[in-house]
Backbone as CSV, one residue per row, in Angstrom:
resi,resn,N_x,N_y,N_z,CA_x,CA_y,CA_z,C_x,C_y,C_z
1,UNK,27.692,16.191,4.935,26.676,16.044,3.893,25.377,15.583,4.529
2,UNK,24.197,16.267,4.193,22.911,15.916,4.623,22.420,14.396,3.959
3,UNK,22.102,13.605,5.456,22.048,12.476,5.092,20.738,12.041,4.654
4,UNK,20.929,10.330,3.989,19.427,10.491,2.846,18.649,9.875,3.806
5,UNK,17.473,10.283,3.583,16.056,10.111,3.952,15.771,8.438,3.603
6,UNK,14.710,7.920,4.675,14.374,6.467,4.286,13.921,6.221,2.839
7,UNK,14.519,4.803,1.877,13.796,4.127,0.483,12.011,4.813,0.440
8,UNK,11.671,5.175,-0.604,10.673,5.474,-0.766,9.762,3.955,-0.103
9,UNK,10.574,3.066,-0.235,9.396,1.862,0.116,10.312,0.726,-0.072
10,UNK,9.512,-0.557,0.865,10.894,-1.667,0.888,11.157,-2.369,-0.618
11,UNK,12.091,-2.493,-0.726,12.859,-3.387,-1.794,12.329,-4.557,-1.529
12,UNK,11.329,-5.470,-2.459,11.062,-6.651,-2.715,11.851,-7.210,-4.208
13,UNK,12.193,-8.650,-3.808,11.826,-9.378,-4.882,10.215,-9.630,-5.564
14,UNK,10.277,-9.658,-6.870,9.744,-9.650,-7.904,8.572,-11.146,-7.470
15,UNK,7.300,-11.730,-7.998,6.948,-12.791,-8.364,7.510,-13.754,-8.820
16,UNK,8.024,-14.872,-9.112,8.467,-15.792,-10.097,7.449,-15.835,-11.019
17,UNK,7.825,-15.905,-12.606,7.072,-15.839,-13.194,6.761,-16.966,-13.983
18,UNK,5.457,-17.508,-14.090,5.222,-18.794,-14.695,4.814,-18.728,-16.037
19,UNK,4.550,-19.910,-16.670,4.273,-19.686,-18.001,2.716,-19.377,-17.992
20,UNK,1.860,-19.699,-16.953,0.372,-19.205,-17.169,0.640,-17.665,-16.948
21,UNK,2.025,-17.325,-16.141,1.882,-16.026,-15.554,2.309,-14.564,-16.759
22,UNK,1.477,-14.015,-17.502,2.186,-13.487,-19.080,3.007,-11.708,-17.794
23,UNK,3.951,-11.368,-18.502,4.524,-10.515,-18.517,3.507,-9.314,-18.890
24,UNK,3.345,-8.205,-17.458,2.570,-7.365,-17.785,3.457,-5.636,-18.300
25,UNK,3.172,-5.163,-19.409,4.038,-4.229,-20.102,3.892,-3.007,-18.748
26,UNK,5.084,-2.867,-18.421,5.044,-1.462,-18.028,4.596,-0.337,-18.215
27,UNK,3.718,0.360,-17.433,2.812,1.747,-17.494,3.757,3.011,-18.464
28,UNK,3.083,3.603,-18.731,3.850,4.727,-20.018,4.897,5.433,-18.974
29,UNK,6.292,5.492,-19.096,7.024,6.518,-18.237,6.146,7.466,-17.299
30,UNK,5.485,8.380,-17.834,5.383,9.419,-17.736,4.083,9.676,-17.746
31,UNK,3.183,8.245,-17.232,1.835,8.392,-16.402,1.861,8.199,-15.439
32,UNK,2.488,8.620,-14.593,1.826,8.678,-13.246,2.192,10.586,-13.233
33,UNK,0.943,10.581,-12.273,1.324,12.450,-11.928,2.394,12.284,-10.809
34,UNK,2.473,11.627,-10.124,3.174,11.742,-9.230,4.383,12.061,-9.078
35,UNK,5.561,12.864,-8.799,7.349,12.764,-9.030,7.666,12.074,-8.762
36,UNK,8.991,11.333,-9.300,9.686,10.577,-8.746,10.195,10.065,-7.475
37,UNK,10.116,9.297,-6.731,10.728,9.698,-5.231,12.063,9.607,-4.891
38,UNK,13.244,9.359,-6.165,13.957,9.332,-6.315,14.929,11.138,-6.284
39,UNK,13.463,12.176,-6.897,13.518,13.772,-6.992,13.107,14.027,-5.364
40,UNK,11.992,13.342,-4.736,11.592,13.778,-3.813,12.555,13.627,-2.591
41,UNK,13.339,12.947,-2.909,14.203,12.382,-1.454,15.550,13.427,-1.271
42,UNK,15.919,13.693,-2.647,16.917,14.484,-2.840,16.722,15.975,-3.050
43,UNK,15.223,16.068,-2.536,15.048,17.583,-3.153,15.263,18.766,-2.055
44,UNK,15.771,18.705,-0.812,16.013,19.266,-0.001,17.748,19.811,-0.447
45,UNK,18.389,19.188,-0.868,19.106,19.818,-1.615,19.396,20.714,-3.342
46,UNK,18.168,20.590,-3.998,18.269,21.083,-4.719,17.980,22.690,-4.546
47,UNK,18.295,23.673,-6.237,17.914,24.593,-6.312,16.600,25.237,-6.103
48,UNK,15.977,26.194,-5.434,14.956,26.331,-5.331,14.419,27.354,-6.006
49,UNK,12.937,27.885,-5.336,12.423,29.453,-5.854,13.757,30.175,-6.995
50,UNK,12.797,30.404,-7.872,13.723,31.445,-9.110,14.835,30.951,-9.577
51,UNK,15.438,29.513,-9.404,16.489,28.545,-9.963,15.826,28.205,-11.551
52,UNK,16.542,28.286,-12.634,16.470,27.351,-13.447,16.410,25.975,-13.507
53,UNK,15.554,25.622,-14.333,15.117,23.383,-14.422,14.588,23.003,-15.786
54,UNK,15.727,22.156,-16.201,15.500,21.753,-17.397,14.919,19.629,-17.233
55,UNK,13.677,19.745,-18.014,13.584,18.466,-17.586,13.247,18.167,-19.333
56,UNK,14.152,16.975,-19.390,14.267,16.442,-20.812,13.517,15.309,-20.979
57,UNK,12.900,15.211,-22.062,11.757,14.190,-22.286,10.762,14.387,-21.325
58,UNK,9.787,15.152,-21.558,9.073,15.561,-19.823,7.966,14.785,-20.090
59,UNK,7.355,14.588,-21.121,6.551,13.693,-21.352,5.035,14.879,-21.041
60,UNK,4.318,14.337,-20.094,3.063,14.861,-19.547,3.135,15.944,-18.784
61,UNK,4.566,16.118,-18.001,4.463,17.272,-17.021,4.475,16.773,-15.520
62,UNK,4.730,16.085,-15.402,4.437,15.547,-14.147,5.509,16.665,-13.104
63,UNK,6.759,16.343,-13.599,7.892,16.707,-12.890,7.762,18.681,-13.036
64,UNK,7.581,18.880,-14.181,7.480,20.390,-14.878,6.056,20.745,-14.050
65,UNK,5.187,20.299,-13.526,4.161,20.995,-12.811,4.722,20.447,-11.069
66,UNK,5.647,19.931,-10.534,6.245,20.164,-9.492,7.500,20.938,-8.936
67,UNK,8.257,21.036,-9.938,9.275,22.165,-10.005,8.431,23.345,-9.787
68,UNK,7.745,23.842,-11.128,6.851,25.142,-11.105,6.347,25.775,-9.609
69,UNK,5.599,24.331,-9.318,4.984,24.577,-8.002,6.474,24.942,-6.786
70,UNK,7.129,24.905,-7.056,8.401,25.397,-6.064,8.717,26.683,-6.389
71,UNK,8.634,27.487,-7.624,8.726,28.583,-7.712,10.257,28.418,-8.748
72,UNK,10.338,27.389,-9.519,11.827,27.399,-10.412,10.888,27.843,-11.857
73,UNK,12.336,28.009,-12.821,11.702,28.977,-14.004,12.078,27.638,-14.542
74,UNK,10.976,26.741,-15.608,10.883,25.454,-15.863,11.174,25.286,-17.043
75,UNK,11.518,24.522,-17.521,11.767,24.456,-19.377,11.305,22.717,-19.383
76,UNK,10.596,22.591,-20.407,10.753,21.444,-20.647,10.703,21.050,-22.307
77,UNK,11.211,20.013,-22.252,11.290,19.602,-23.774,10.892,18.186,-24.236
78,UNK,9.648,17.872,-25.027,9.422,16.602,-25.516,9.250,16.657,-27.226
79,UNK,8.941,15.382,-27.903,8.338,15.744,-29.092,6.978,14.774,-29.428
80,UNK,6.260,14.766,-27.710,5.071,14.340,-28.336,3.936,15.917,-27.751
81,UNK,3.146,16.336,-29.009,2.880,17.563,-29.119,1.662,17.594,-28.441
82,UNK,0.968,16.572,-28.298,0.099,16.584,-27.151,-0.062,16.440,-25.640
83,UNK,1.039,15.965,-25.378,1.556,15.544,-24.231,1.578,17.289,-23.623
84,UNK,2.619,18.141,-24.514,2.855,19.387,-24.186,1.341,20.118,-24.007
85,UNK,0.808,20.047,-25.108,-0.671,20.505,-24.982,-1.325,20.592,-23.832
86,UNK,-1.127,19.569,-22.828,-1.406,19.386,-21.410,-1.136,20.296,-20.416
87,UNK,0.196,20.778,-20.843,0.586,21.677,-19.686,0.594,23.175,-20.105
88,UNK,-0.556,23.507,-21.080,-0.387,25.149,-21.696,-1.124,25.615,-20.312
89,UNK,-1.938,24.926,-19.247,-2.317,25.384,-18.308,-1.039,26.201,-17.158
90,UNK,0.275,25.639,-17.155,1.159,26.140,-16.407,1.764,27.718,-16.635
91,UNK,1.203,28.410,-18.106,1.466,29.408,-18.751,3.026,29.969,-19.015
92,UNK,2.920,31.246,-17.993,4.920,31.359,-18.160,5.517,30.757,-16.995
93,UNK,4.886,29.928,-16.553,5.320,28.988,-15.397,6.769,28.099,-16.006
94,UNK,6.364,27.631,-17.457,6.836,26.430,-17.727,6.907,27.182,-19.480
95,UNK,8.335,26.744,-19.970,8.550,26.647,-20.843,8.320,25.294,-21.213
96,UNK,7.290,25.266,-22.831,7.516,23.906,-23.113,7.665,23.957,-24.542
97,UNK,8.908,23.262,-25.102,9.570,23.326,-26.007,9.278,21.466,-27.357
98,UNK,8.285,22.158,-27.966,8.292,20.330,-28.826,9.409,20.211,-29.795
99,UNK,10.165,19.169,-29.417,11.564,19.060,-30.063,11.919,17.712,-30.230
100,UNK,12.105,17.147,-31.440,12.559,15.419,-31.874,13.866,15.524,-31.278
101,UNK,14.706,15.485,-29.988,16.222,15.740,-29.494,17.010,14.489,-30.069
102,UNK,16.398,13.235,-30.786,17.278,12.173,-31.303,17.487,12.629,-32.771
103,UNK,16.328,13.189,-33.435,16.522,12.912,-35.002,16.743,14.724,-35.246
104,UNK,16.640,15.368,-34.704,16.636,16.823,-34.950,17.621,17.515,-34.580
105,UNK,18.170,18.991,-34.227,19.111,19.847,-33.881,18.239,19.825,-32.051
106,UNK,19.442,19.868,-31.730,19.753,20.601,-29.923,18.934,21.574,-30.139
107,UNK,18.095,21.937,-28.944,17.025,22.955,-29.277,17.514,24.068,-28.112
108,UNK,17.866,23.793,-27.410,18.983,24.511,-26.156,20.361,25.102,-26.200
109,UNK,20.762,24.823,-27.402,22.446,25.446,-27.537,22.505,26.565,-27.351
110,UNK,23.689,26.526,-25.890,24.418,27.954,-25.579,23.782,28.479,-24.304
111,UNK,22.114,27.167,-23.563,21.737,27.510,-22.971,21.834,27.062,-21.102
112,UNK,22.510,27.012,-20.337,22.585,26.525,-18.862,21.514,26.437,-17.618
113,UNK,21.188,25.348,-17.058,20.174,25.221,-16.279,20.658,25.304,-14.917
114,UNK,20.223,25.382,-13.598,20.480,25.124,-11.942,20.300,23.884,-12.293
115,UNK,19.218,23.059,-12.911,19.043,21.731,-12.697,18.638,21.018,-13.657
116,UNK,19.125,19.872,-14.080,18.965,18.902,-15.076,18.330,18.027,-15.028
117,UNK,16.854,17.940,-15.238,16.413,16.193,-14.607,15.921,15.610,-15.575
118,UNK,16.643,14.359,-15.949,16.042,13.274,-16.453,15.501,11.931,-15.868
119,UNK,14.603,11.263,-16.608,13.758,10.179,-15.570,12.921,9.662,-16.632
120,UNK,13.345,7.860,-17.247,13.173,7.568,-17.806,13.343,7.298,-18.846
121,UNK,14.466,8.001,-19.786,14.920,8.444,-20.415,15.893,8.324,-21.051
122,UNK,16.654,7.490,-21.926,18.005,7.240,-21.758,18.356,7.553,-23.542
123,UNK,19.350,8.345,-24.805,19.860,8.427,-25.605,20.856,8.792,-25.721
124,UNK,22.280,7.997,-25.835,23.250,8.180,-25.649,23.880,9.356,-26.247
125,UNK,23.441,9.400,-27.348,24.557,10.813,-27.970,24.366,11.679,-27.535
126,UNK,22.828,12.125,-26.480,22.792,13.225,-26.300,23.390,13.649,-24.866
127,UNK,24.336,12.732,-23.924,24.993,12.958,-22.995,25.843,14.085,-22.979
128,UNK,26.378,14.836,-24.530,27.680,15.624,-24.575,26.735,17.086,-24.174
129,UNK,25.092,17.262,-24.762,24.642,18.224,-24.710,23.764,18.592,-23.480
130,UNK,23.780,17.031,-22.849,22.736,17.227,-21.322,23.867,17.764,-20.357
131,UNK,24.736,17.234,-20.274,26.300,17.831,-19.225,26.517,19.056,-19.788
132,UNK,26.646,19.680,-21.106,26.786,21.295,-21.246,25.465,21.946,-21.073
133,UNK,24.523,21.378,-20.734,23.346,22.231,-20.203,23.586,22.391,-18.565
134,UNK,24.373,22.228,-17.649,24.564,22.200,-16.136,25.281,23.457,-16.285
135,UNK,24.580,24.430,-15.506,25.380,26.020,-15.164,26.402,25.152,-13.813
136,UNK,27.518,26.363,-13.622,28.624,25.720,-12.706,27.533,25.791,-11.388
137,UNK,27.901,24.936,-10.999,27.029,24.279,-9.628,25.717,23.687,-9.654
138,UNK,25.827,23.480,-11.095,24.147,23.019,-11.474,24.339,21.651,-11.057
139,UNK,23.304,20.886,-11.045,22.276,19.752,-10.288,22.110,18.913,-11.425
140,UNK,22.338,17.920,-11.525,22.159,16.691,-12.904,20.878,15.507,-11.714
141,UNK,20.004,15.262,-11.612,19.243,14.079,-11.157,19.157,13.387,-12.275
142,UNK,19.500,12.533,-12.690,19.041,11.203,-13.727,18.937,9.697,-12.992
143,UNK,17.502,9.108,-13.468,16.816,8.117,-12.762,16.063,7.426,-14.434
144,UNK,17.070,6.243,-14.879,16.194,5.630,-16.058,16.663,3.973,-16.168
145,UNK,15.834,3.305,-17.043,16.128,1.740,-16.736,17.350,1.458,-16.945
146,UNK,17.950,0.056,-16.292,19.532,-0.085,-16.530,19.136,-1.973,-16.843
147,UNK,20.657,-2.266,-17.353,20.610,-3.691,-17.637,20.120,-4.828,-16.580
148,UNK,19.386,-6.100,-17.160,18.551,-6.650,-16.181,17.131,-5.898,-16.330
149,UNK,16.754,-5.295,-16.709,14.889,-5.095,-16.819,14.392,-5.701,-17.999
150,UNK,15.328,-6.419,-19.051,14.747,-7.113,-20.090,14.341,-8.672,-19.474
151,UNK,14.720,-8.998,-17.960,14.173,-10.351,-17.369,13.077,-9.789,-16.885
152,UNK,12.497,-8.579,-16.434,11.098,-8.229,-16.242,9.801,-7.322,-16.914
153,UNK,10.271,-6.841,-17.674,9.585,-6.057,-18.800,10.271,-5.577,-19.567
154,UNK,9.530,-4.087,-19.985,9.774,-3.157,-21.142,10.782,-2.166,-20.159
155,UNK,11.365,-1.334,-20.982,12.193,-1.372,-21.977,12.940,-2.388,-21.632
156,UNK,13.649,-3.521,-23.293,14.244,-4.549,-23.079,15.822,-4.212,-24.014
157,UNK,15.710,-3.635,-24.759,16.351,-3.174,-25.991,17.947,-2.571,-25.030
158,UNK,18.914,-3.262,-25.405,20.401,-2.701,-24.624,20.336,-0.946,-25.021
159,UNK,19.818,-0.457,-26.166,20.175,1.047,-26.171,19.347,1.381,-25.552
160,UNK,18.198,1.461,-24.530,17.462,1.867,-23.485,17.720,1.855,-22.094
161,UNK,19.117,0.621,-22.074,19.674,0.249,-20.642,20.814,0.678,-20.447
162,UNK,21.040,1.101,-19.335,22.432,1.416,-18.520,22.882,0.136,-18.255
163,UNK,24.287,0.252,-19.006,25.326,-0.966,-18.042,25.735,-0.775,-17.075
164,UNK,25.844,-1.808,-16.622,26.742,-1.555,-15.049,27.879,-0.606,-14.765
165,UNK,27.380,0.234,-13.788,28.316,1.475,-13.502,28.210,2.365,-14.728
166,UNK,27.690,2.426,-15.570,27.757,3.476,-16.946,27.657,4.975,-16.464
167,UNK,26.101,4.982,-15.573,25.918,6.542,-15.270,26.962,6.892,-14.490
168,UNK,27.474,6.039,-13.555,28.732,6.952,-12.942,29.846,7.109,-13.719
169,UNK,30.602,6.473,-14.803,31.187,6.756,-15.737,30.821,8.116,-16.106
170,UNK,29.595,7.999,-16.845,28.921,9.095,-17.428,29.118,10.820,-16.872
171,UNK,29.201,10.488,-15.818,29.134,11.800,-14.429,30.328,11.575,-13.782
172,UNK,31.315,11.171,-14.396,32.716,11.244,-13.589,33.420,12.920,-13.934
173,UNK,32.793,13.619,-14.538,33.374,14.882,-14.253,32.600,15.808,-13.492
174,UNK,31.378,15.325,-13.129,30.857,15.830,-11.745,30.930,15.217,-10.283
175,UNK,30.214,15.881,-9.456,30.494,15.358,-8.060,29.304,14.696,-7.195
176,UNK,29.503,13.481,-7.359,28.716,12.695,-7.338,28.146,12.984,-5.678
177,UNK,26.845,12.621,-5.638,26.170,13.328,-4.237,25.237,11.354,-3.867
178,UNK,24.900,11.464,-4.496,24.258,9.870,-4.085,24.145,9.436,-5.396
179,UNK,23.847,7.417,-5.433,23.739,6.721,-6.576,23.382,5.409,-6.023
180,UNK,22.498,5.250,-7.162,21.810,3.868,-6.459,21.929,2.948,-7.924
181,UNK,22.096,1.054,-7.694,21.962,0.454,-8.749,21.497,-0.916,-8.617
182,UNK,20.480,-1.107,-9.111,19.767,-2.336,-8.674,18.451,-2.503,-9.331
183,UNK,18.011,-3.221,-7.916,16.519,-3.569,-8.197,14.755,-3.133,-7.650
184,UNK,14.002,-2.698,-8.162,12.532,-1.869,-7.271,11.620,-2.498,-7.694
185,UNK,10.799,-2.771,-6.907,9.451,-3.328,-7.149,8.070,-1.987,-7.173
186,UNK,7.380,-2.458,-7.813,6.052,-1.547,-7.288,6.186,-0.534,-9.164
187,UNK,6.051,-0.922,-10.172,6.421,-2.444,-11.050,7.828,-2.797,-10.835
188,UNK,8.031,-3.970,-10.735,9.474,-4.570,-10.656,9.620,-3.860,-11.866
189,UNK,11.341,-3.326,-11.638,12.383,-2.933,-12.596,13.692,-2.604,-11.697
190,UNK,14.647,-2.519,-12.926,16.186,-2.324,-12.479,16.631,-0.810,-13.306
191,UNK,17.068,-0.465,-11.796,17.049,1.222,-12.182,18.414,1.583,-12.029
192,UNK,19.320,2.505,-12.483,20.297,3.226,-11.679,19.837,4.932,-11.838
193,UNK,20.125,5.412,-10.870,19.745,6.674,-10.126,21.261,7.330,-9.764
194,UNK,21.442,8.944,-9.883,22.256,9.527,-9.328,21.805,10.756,-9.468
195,UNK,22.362,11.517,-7.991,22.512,12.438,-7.739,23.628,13.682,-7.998
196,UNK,23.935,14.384,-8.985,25.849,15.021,-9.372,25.758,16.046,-9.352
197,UNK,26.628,16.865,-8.628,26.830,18.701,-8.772,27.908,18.738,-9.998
198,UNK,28.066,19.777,-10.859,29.076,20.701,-11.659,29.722,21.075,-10.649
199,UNK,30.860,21.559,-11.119,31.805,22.224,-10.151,31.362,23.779,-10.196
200,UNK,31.209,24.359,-9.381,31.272,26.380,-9.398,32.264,26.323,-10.427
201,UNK,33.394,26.108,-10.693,33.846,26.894,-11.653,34.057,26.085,-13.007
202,UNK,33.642,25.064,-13.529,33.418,24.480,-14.418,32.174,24.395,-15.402
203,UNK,32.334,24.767,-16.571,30.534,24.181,-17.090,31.472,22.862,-18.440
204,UNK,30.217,21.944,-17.660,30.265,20.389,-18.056,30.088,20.674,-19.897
205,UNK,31.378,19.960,-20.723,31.362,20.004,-22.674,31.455,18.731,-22.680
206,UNK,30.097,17.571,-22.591,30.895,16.300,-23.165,30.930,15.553,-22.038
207,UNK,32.074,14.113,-22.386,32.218,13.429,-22.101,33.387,13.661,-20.912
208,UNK,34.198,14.997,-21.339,35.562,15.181,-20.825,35.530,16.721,-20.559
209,UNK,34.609,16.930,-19.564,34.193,18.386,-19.345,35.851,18.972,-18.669
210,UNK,36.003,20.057,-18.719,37.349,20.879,-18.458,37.157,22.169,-17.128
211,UNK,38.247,21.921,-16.285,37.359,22.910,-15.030,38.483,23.722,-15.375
212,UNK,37.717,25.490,-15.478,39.152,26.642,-15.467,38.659,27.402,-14.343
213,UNK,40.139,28.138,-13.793,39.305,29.138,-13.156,39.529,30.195,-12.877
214,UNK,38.806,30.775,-12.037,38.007,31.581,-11.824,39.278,33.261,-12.305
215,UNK,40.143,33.079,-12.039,41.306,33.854,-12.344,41.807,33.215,-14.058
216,UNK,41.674,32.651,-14.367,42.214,31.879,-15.654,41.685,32.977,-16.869
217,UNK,42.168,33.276,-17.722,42.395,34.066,-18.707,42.519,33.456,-19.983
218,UNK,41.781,32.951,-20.650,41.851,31.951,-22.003,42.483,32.936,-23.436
219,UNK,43.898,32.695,-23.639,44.541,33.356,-24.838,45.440,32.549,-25.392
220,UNK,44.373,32.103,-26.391,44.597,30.833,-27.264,44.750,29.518,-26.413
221,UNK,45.543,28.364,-27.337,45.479,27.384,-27.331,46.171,27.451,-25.982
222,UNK,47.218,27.660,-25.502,48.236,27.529,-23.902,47.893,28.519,-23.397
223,UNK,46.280,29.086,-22.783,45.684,29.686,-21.613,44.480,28.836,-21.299
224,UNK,44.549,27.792,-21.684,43.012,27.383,-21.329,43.429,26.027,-19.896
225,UNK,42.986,26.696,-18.856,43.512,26.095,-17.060,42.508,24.474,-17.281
226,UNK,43.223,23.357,-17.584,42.379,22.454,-17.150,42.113,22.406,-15.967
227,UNK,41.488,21.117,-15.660,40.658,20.531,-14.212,42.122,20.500,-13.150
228,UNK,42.955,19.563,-13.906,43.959,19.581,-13.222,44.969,20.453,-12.424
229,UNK,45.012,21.966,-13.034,45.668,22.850,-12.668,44.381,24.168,-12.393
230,UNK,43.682,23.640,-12.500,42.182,24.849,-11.831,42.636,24.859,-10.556
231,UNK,42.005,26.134,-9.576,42.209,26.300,-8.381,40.525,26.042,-8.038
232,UNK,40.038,24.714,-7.366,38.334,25.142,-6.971,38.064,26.107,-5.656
233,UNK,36.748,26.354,-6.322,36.480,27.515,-5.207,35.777,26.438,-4.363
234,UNK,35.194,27.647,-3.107,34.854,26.950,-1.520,33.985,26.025,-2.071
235,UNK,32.692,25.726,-3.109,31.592,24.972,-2.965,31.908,24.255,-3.555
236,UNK,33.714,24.300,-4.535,33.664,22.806,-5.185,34.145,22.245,-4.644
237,UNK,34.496,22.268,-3.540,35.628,21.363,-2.501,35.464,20.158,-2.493
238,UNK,36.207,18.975,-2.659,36.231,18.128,-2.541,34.707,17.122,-1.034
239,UNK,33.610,16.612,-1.212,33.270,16.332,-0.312,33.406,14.721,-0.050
240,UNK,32.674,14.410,1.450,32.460,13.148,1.780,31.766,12.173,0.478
241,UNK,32.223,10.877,0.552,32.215,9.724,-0.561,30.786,9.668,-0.523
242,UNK,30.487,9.565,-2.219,28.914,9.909,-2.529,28.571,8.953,-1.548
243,UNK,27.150,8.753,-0.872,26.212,7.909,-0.752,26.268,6.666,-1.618
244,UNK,26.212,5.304,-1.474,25.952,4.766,-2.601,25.049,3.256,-1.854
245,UNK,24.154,3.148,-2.685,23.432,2.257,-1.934,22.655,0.930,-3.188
246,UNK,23.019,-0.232,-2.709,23.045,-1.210,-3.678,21.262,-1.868,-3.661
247,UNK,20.652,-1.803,-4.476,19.478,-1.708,-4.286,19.113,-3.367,-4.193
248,UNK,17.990,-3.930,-3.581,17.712,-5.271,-3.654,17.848,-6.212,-4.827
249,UNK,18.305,-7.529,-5.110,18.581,-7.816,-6.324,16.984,-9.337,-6.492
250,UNK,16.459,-9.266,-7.128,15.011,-10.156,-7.467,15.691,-11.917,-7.240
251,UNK,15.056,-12.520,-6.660,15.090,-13.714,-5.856,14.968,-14.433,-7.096
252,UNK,16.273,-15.206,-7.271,16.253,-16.266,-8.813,15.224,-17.167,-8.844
């Protein structure tokens, strides 16, 4: 397995914070132009030129005008309608789709991406429909706040945070490639990050995605090959133990 590239930047502890010292709110997700370097570190393995990329909650475009620029066919989906407005410059570069995905219908059903990226982002119910958006061998990157960022800012609210170990829970029917869980400065926050392939012959339903294969013949209820009795092909092979790297924890 291609090994990871140096931390975007060193892991500090945080300031101590005093009572003259007020808590400064975290910048909007999805202002900075810049990508993630969490996408950038791992992007030597992703799908490239003419790959499908679905980026959920895209906000401004940040990520959807760096994919593009690689030559992937882009989709993105938010429901703030100006935000999208921003990127009518990318043309058929970038699908951009305005869609309420908490209070409204799945705006994607039936549809499969090379790559899944979320960043920032976190609504639980919609985990069953972000894992059936991964075509077999598709690419899941998700990078959003986890528990512990309510001792340093916004988001503070537990349904905005990952518990401990959750996303790998979350992605235990994919194949985990790297994962990080901790702490970043540069604004201090506590992030968990992972990297997960689909299997080639699986597409991810849920919580409890099902691998058949490739010979498997579905006629009725006793033809359908779970994970367990699937045969994987060469690229789902079992690989070396994800990466996992425990990120700095903020000086009490």
């Amino acid at each position: 397995m291609t090994r990871s590239r140096a931390p975007e930047a060193p892991l500090t502890p945080p300031a101590r914070l005093t009572p003259a010292t007020p808590l400064t709110p975290l910048p909007r997700p999805h202002a900075s132009p810049a990508p993630s370097p969490w996408l950038l570190r791992w992007a030597h393995l992703l799908p490239g030129a003419g790959a499908s990329a679905l980026d959920l909650a895209c906000g401004s475009g940040r990520h959807l005008r760096w994919l593009a620029g690689r030559g992937l066919r882009c989709t993105g989906v938010d429901r703030d309608a100006a935000a999208l407005a921003g990127l009518a410059d990318l043309g058929a570069a970038a699908e951009c789709l305005l869609a309420d995905i908490e209070n409204g219908p799945w705006p994607l059903a039936g549809r499969r991406f090379d790559l899944v990226l979320v960043t920032n982002y976190l609504w639980r119910p919609l985990w069953p429909q972000i894992l059936a958006a991964l075509a077999p061998g598709g690419w899941l990157v998700y990078e959003t706040f986890a528990a512990g960022n309510e001792t340093v800012g916004k988001p503070s609210r537990p349904d905005f945070l990952l518990q401990p170990g959750e996303l790998l829970e979350r992605c235990s029917a994919l194949r985990t490639v790297a994962y990080e869980d901790g702490f970043l400065d540069g604004p201090p926050r506590f992030v968990q990050r992972i990297v997960a392939r689909a299997s080639m012959a699986a597409t991810a339903t849920g919580d409890a995605a099902h691998a058949t294969s490739d010979a498997a013949t579905a006629t009725g209820d006793a033809a359908t090959a779970t994970s367990d009795a699937a045969t994987p092909s060469a690229d789902a092979a079992p690989a070396a133990a994800p990466e996992r790297h425990a990120l700095q924890a903020p000086a009490a």
